[in-house]
C-alpha positions as CSV (number, residue, x, y, z in Angstrom):
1,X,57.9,177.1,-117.8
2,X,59.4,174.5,-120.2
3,X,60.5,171.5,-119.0
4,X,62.9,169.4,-121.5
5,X,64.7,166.4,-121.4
6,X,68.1,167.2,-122.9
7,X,69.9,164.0,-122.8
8,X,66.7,162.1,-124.5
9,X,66.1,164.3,-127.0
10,X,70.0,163.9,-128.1
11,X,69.2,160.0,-128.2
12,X,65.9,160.1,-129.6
13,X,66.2,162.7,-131.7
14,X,63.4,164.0,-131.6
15,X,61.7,167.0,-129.8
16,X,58.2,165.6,-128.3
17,X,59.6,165.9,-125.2
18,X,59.9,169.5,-125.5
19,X,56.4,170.2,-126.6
20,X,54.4,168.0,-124.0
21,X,51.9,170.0,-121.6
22,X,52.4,169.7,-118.0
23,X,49.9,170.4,-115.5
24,X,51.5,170.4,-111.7
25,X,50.2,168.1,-109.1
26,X,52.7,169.2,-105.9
27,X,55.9,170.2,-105.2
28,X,58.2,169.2,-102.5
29,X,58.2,171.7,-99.0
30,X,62.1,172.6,-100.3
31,X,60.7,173.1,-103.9
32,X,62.9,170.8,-105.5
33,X,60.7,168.3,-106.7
34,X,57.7,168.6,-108.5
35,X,55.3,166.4,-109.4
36,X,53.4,166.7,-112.8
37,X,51.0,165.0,-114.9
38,X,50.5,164.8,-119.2
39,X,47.5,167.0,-120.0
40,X,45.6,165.2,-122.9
41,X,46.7,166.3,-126.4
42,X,48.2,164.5,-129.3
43,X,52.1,165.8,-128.3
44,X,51.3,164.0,-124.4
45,X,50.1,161.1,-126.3
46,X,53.4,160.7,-128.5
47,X,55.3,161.5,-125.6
48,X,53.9,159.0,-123.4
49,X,54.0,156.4,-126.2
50,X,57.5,157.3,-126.5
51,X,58.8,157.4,-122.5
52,X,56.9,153.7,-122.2
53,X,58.4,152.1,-125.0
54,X,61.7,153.9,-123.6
55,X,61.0,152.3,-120.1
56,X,60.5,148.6,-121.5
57,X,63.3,148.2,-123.5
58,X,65.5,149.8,-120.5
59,X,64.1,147.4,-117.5
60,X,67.2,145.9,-116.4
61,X,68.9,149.2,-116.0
62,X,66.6,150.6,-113.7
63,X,66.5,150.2,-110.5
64,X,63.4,149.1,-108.6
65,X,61.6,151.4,-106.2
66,X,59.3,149.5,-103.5
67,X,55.9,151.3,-102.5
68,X,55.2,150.8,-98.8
69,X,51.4,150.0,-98.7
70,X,49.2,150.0,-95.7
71,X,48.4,146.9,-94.1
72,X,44.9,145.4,-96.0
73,X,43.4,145.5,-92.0
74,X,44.1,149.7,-92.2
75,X,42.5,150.2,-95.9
76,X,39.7,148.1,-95.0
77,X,39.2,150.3,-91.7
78,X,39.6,153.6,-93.7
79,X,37.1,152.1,-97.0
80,X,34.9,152.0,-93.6
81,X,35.5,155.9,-92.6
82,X,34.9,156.9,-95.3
83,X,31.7,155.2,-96.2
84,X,29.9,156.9,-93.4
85,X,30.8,160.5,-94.1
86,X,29.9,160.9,-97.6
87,X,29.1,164.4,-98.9
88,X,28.1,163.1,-102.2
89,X,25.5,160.7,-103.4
90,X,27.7,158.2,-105.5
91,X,25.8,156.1,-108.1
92,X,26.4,153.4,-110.9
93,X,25.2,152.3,-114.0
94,X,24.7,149.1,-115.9
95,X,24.3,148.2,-119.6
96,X,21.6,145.0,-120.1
97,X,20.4,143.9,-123.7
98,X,21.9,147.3,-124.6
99,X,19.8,149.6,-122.2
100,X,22.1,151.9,-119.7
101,X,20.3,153.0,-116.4
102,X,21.5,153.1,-113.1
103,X,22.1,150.1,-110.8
104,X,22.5,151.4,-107.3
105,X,23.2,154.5,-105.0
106,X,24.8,155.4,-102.0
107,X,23.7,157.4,-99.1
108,X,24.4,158.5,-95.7
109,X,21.7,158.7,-92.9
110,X,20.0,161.6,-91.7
111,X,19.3,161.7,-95.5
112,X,20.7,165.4,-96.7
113,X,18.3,167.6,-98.5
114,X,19.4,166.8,-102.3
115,X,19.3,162.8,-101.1
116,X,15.8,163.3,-99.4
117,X,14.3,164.6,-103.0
118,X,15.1,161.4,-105.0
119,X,14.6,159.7,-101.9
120,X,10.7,160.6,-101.6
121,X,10.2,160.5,-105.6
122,X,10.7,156.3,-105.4
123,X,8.9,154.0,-104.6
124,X,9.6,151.0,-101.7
125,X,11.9,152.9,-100.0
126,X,14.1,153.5,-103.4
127,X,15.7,156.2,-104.3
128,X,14.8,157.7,-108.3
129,X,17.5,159.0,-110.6
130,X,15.0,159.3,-113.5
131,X,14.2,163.2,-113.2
132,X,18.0,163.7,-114.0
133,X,18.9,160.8,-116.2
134,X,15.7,159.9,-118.6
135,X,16.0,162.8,-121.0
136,X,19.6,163.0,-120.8
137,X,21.0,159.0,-120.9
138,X,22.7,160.1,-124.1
139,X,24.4,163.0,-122.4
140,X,24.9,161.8,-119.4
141,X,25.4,158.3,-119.2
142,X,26.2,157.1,-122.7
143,X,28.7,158.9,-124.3
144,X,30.4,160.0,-120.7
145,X,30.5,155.8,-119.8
146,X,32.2,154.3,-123.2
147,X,34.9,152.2,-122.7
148,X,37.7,154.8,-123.8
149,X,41.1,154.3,-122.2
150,X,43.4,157.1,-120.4
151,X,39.8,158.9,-119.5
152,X,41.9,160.8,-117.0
153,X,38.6,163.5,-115.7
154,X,35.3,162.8,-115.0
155,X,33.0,164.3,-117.3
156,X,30.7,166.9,-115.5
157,X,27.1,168.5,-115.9
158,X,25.6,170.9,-113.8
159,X,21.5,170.5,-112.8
160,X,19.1,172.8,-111.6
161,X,16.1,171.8,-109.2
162,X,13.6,174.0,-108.4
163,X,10.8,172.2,-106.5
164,X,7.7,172.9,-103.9
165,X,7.2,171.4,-101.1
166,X,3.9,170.7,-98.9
167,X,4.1,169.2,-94.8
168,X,7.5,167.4,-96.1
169,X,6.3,166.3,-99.3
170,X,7.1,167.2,-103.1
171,X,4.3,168.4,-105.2
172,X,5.9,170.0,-107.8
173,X,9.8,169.4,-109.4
174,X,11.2,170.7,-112.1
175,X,14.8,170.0,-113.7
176,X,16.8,171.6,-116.4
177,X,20.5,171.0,-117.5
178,X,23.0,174.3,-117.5
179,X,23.6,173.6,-121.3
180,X,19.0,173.8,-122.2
181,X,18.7,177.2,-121.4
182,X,19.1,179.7,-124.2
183,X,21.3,182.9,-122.2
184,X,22.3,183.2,-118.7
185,X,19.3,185.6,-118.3
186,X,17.1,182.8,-118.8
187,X,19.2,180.8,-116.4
188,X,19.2,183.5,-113.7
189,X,15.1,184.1,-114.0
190,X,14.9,180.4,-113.9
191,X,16.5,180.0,-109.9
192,X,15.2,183.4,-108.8
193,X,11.9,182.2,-109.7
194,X,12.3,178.5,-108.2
195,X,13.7,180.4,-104.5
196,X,10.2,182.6,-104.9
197,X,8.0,180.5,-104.8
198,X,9.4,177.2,-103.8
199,X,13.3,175.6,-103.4
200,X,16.1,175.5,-105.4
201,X,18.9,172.8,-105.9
202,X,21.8,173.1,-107.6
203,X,24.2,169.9,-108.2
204,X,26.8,168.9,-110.2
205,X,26.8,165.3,-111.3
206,X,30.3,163.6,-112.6
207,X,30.5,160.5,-114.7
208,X,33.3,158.0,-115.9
209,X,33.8,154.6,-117.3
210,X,34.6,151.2,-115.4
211,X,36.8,149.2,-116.7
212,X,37.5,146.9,-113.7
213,X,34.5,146.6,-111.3
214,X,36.4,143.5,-109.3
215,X,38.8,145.7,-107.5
216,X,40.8,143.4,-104.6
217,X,38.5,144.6,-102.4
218,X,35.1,143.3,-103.7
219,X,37.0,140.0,-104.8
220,X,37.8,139.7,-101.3
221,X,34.3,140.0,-100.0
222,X,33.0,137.8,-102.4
223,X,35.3,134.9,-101.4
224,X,34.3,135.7,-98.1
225,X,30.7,135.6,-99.2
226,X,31.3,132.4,-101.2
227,X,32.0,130.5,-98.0
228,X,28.6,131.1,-96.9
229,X,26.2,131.1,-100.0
230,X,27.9,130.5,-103.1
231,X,24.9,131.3,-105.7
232,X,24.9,135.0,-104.0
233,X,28.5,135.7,-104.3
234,X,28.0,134.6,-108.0
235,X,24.8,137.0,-108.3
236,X,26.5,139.7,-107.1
237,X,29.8,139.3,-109.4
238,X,27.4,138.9,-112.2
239,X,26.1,142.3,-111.1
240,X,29.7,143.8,-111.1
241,X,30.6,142.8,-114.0
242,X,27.7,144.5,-116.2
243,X,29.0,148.0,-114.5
244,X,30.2,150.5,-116.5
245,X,30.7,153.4,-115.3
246,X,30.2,155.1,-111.8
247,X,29.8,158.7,-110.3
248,X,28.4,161.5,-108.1
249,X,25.9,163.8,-107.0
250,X,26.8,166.7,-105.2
251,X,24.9,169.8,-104.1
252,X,26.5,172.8,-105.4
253,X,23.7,175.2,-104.4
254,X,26.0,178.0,-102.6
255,X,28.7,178.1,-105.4
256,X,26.2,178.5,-108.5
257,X,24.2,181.1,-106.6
258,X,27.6,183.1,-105.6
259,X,28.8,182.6,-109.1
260,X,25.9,183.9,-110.8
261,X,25.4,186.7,-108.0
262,X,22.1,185.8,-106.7
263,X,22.3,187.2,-103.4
């Protein structure tokens, strides 16, 4: 399908309009609206250029559409839903004296199975990252987490864990990224191998820059915190601001071995 603007084009004379990919979000229940979004390429970026320079010298000739927001009490009740049914284990990274590792991580209790692993690998009741991340900062943390603008997708990697475990505890672990094994061969022997004589994990983990780690909502929990201890609420703005770049963990065990055709 082509979509063009007709009546632009005549103005602009030009034809980036015509040549911008679309990728559809939704469509109304009548089908007479659809939403889309710009896929990244050089034509969405001229056309986008284009359509916001077109927008700010034609602000007092458009009318102005009003977005009805929830009431701040009903977002803060749903941030608190949805805190206690995560299916992920979300983490985030900091840059200090130009090292990136990660800051903190989020978990539900009963721990699951993936969040049990890194769970019993720390130390003080901390959970340890390093098995995924301390070969692979570079990969996974560096280059995904740099301060790039219009970063519309997370960028994605795909783990495999094979591990043995003794009364509850791990005495052997093994990791290796989709992209360090040679064929799929290598990759199938690799998980039918872990499941034989141990467990295997598979998870993809996502990662994407920060550009703004006060959202509204921390700002207001810091003034809140402020009243009552100011040198913490400036500790923990410190520690927002050196974020750079947040994602998740999830276990992705079923699809990989359904994928691959490991029965």
């Amino acid at each position: 399908m082509i979509i063009k603007f007709d009546q632009l084009q005549r103005l602009a004379k030009i034809d980036i309009l015509s040549r911008m990919p679309y990728k559809v979000i939704r469509t109304s229940p009548n089908g007479k609206n659809i939403q889309l979004i710009t896929e990244g390429s050089k034509e969405s970026a001229a056309g986008e250029q284009f359509l916001r320079n077109l927008i700010k010298s034609n602000q007092e000739k458009l009318a102005l559409c009003e977005e009805q927001l929830s009431s701040p009490a009903m977002l803060l009740a749903m941030h608190q839903m949805l805190l206690t049914r995560l299916n992920s284990i979300p983490y985030f990274a900091e840059k200090i004296d130009h090292k990136i590792k990660v800051k903190t991580v989020g978990s539900n209790f009963p721990l699951t199975p993936l969040a049990d692993i890194f769970y019993q690998l720390g130390e003080h009741k901390h959970f340890d990252l390093s098995l995924l991340f301390k070969r692979r900062v570079k990969e996974m943390l560096a280059y995904p987490m740099r301060p790039i603008e219009n970063v519309r997708e997370p960028y994605v990697h795909e783990l495999y864990i094979a591990f043995q475990q003794q009364d509850g505890e791990i005495k052997k672990i093994a990791v290796k990224a989709s992209y360090e094994f040679e064929t799929l061969e290598d990759r199938i022997r690799f998980i039918t191998f872990a499941r034989k004589n141990g467990s295997f994990l598979a998870i993809r983990v996502t990662a994407l820059p920060i550009f703004n780690p006060l959202t509204a909502l921390i700002g207001e929990k810091l003034s809140e915190l402020a009243r009552l201890t100011l040198h913490r609420a400036r500790a923990l703005e410190a520690e927002f601001i050196s974020l750079i770049g947040c994602g998740e963990i999830f276990d992705i065990t079923d699809e990989v071995l359904v994928r691959l055709e490991i029965s």
